[in-house]
N, C-alpha and C positions, 0 to 999 in steps of 0.2 A: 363314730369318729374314724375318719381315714388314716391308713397309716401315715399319709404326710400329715395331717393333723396330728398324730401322736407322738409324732418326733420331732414336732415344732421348735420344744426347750433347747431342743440338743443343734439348732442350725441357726443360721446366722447369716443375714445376705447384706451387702455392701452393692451400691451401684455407683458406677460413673454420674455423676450429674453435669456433663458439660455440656457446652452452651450449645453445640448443635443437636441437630433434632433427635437422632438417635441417642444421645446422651439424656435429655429430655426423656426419652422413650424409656429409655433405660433406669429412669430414676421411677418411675409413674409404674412399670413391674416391678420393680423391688417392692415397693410398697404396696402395689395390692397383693404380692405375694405374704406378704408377713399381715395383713388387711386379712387374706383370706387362711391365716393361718399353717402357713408353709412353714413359715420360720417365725424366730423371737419376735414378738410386736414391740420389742424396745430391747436398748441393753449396747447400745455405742453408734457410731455416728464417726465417718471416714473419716472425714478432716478430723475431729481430735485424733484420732490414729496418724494420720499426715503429719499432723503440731507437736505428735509425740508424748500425747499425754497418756502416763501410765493406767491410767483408770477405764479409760476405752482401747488400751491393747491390752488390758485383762482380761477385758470384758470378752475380746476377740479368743485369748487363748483358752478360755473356758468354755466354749463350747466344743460337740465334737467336730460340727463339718461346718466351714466358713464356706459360704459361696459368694462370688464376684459379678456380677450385670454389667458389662461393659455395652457400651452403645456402639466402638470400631475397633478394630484392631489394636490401637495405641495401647488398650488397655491398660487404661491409669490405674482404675481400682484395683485389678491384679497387682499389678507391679508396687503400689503400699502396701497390700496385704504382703506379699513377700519381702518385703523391705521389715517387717517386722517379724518373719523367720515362719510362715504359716503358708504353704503351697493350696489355694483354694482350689472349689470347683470352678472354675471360671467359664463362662456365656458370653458371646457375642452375638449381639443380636444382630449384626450382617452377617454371621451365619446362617441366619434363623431367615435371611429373604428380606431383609429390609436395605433401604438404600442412604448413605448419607447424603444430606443437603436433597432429597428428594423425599423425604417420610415425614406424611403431616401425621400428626399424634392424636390419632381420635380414641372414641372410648372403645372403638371396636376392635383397633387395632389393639391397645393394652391387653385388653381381656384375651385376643389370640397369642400376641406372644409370653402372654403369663403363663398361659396353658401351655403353649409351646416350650419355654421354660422349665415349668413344674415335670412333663412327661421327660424332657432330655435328662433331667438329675434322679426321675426315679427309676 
């Protein structure tokens, strides 16, 4: 087991899901991150955090290291995650070389910025 595989329990990723394509992109890595064992494969879900419900900002303050997927700058995900008092690691994937309203979302491109992802936080 990889060290990011052993520290899975203890992490916890959140993504933007909006409706443009990087937001898209950004939902599609979070998931094969926690898929491939990076983080918690369950255990809260942003919008209830958003809706304020206390059972999924437990869930968030219980782990050690929250991280955030944002698909642009706006960075929704971050700015809920700290609206609930928790500074994450927060990713932009147009950091990462991707373009908004230009990035179609194939399985190739996931799998590269997941990777690209996983190495930036380890």
């Amino acid at each position: 087991m990889s060290d990011i595989q052993s520290n899975s329990e203890k992490r916890i990723v959140y993504s933007c899901s909006g409706c443009a394509d990087v937001g898209e992109l950004a939902d599609q890595v979070s998931r094969k991150l926690r898929k491939d064992g990076y983080a918690k494969a369950s255990g809260s879900c942003l919008a209830g955090i958003g809706a304020g419900f206390s059972s999924f900002i437990d869930a968030a303050k219980e782990v050690e290291t929250v991280v955030t997927v944002d698909g642009c700058p706006v960075g929704c995900a971050k700015k809920i995650i700290e609206n609930i008092g928790i500074t994450p690691q927060a990713i932009f994937l147009t950091e990462l070389g991707v373009v908004k309203g230009q990035t179609a979302v194939t399985p190739e491109l996931i799998n590269q910025m997941t990777q690209s992802v996983a190495k930036k936080l380890s």
